[in-house]
MARSE-654650 format. One line per field, with one value per residue: residue in one letter; residue number from 1; z, y, x of N, C-alpha, C, O in turn. Coordinates in Angstrom, 2 decimals. Each point is the difference from the previous one (the first is absolute). Last residue first. Layout:
! residues N
res	A | ...
n	NUM | ...
nc3	Z | ...
nc2	Y | ...
nc1	X | ...
cac3	Z | ...
cac2	Y | ...
cac1	X | ...
cc3	Z | ...
cc2	Y | ...
cc1	X | ...
oc3	Z | ...
oc2	Y | ...
oc1	X | ...
END
This chain:
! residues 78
res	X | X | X | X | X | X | X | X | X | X | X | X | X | X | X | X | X | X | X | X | X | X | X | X | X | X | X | X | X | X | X | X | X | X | X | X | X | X | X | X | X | X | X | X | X | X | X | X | X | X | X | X | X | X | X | X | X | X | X | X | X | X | X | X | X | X | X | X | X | X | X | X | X | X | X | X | X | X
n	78 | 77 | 76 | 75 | 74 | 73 | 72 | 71 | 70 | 69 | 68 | 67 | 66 | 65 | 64 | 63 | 62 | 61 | 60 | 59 | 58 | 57 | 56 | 55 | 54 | 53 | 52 | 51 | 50 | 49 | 48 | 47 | 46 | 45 | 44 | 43 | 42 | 41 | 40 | 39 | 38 | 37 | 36 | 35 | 34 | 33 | 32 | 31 | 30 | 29 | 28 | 27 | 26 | 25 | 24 | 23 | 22 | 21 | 20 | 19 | 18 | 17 | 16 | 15 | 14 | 13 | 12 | 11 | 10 | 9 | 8 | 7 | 6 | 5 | 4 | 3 | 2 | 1
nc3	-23.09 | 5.64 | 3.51 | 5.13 | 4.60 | 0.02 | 1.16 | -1.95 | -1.11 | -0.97 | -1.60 | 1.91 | 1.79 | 5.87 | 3.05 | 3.86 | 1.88 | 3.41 | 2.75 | -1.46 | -4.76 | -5.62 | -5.10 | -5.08 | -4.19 | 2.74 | 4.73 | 1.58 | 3.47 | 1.14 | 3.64 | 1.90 | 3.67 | -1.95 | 0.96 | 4.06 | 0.56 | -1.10 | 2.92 | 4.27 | 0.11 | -1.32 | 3.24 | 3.56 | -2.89 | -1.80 | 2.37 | 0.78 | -3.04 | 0.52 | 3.81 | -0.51 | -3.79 | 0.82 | -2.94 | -1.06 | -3.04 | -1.73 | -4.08 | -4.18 | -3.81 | -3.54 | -1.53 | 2.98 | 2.90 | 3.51 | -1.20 | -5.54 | -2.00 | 0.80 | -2.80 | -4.28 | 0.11 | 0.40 | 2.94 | 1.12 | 0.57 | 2.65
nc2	4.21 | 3.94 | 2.11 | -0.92 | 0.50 | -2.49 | -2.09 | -1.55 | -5.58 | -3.03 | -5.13 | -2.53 | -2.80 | -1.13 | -2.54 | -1.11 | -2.87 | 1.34 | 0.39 | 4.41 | -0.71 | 0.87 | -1.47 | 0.52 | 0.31 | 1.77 | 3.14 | 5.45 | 2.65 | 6.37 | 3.45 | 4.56 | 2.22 | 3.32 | 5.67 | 3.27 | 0.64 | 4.03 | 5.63 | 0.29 | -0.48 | -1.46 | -3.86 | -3.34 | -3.83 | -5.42 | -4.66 | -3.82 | -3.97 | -5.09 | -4.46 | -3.95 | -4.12 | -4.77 | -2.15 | -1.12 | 3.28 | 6.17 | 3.35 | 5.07 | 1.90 | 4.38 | 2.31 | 6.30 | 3.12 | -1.88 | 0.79 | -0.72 | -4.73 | -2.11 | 1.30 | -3.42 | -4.87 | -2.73 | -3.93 | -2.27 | -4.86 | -2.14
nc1	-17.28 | 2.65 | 4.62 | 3.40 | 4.62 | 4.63 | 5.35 | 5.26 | 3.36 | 5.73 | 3.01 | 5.31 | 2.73 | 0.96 | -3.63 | -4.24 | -5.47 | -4.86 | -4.61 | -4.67 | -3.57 | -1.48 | -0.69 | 3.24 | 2.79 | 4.68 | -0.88 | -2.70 | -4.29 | -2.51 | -2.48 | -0.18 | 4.17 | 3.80 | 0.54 | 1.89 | 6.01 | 3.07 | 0.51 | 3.71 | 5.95 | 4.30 | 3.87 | -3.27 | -3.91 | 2.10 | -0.16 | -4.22 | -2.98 | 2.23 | -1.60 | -4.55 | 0.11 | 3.74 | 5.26 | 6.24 | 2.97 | -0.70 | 0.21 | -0.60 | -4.34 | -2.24 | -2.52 | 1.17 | 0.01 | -3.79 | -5.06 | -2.05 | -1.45 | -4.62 | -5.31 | -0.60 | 1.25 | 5.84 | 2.91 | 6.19 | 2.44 | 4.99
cac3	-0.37 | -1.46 | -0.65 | -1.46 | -0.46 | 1.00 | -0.84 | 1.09 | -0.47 | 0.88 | -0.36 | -0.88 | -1.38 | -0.49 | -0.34 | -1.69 | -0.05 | -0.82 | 0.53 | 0.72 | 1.55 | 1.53 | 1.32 | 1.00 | -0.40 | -1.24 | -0.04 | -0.63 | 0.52 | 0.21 | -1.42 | -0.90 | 0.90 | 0.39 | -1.53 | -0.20 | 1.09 | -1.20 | -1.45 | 0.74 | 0.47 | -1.29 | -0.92 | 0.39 | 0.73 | -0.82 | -0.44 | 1.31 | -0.03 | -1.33 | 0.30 | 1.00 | -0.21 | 0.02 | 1.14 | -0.32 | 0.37 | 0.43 | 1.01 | 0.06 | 0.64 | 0.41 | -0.33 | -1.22 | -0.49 | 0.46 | 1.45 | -0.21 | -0.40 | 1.30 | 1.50 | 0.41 | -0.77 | 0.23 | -1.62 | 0.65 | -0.72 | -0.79
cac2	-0.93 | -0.48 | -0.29 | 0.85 | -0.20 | 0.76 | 0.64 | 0.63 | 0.90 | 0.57 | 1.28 | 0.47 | 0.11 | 1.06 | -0.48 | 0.75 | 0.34 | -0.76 | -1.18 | 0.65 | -0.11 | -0.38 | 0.47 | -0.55 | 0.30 | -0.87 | -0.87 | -0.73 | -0.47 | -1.76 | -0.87 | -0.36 | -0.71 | -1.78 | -0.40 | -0.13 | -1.18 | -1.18 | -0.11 | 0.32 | 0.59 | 0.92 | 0.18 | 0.69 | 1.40 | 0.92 | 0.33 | 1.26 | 0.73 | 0.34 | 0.86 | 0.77 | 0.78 | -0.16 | 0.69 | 0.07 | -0.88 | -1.17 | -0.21 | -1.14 | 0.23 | -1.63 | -1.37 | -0.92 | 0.52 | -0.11 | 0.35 | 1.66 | 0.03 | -0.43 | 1.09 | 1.18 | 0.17 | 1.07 | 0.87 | 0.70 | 0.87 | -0.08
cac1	-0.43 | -0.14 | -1.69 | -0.48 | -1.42 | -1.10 | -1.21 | -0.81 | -0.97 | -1.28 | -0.39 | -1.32 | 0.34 | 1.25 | 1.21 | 0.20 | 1.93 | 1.06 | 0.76 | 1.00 | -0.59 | 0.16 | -0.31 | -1.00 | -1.30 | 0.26 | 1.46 | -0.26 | 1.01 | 0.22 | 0.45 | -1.37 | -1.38 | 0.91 | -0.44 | -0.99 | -0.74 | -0.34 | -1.13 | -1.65 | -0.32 | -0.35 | 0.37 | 0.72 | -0.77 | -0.11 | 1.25 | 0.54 | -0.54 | 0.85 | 1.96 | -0.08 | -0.48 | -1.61 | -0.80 | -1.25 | -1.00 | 0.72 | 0.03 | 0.16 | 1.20 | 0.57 | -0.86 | 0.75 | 0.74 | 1.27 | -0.08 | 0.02 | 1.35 | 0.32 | 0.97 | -1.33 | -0.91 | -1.45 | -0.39 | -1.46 | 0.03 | -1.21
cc3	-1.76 | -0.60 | -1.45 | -0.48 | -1.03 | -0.71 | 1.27 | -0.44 | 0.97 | -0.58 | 0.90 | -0.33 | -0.86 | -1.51 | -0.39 | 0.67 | -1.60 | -0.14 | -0.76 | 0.41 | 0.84 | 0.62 | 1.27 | 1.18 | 0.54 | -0.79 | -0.88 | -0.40 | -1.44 | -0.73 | 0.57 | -1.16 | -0.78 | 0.09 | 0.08 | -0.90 | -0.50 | 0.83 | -0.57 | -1.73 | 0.31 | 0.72 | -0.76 | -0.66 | 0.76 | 0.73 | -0.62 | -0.70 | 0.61 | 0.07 | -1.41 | 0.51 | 0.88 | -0.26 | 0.09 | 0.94 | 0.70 | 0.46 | 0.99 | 1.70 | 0.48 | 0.91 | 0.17 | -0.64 | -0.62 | -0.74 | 0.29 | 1.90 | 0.34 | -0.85 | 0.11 | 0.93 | 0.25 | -1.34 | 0.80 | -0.97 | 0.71 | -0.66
cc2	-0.36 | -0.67 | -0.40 | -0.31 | 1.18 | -0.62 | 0.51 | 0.80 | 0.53 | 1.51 | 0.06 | 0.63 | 0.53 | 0.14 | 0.77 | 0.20 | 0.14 | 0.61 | -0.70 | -1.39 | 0.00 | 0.72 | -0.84 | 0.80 | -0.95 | -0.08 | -0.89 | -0.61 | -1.81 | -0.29 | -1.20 | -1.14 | -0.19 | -0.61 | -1.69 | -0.39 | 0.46 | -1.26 | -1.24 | -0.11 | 0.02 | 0.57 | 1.56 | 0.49 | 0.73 | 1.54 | 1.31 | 0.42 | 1.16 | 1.55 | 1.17 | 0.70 | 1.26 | 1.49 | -0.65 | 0.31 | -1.22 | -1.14 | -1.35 | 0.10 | -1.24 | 0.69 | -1.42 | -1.09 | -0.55 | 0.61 | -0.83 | -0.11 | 1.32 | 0.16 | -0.48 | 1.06 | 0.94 | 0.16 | 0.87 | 0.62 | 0.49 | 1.35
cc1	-0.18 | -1.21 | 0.05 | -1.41 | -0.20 | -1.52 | -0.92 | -1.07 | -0.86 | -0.55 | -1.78 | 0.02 | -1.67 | -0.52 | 1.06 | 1.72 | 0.29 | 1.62 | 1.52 | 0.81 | 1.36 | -0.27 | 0.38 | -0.25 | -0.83 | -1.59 | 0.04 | 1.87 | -0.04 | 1.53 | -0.34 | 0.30 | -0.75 | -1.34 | 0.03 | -0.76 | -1.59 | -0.02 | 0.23 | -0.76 | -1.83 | -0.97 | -0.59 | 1.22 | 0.87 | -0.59 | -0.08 | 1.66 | 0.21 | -1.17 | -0.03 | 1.25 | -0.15 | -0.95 | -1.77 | -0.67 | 0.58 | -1.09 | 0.74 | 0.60 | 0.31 | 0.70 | 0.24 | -0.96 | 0.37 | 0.77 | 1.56 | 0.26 | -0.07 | 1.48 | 0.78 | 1.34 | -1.15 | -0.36 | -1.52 | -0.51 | -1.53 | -0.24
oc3	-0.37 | 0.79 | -0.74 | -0.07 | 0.06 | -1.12 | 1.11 | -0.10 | 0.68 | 0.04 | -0.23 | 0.38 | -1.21 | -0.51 | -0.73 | 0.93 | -0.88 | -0.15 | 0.35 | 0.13 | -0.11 | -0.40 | 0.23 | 0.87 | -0.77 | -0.55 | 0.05 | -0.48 | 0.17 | -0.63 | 1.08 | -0.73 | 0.22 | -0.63 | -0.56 | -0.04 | -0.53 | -0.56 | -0.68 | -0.47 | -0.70 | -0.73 | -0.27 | 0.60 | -0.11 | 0.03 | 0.33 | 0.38 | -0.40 | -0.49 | 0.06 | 0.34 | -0.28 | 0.83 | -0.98 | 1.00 | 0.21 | 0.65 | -0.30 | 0.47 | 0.08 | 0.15 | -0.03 | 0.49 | -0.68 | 0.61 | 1.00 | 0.28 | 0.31 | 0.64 | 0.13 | -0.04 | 1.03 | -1.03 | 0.41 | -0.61 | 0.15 | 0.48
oc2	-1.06 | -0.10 | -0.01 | -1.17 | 1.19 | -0.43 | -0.47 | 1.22 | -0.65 | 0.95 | -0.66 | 0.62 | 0.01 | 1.11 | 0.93 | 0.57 | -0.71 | 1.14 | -0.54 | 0.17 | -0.77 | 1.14 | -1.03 | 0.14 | -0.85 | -1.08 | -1.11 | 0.72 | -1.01 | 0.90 | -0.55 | -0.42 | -0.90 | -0.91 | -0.75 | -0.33 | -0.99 | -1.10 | -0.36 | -0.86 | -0.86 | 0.47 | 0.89 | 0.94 | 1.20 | 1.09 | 1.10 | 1.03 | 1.15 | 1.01 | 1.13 | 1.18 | 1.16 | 0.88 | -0.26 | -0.65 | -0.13 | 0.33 | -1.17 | 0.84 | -0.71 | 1.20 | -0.98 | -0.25 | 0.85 | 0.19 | 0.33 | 0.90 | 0.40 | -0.47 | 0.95 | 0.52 | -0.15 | -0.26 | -0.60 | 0.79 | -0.66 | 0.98
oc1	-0.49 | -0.94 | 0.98 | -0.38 | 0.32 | -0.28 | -0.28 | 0.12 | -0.79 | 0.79 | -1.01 | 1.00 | -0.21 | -0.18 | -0.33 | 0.57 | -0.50 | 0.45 | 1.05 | 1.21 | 0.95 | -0.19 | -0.64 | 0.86 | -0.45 | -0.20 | -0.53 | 0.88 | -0.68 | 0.56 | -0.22 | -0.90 | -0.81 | -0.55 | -0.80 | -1.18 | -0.51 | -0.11 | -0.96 | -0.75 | -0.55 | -0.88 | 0.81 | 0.53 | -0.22 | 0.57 | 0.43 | 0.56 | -0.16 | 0.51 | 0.48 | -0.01 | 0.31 | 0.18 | -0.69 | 0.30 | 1.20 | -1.00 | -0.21 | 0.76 | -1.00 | 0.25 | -0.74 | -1.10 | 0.57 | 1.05 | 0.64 | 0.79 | 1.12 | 0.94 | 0.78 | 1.12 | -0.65 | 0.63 | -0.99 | 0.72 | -1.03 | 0.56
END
């Protein structure tokens, strides 16, 4: 699957994509990553949401070999 960061969370892992072996349940694909790109961008992790094939999911859902998963940090705005 295609991993796409965004904001912090490309500057705390370092890159902006990266492609991951699938298909994983959110929650695997999360601890993967945090022990992968280390303490600073688990912390950043903790705060994202988690969006598969452009739909917000929920740590439950299984993301397919073949998704593109978006790791957006919380952002203000309006």
């Amino acid at each position: 699957m295609k991993i796409r960061y965004f904001a912090g969370a490309a500057d705390a892992a370092g890159r902006r994509d990266q492609d991951v072996a699938g298909p994983l349940p959110l929650t695997a694909l999360r601890t993967a990553l945090a022990d992968e790109h280390g303490p600073e961008f688990a912390a950043v992790l903790g705060r994202c949401s988690l969006m598969v094939d452009g739909a917000r999911a929920d740590d439950d859902v299984v993301a397919a070999d073949s998704a593109t998963v978006d790791v957006l940090p919380p952002f203000a705005g309006g």
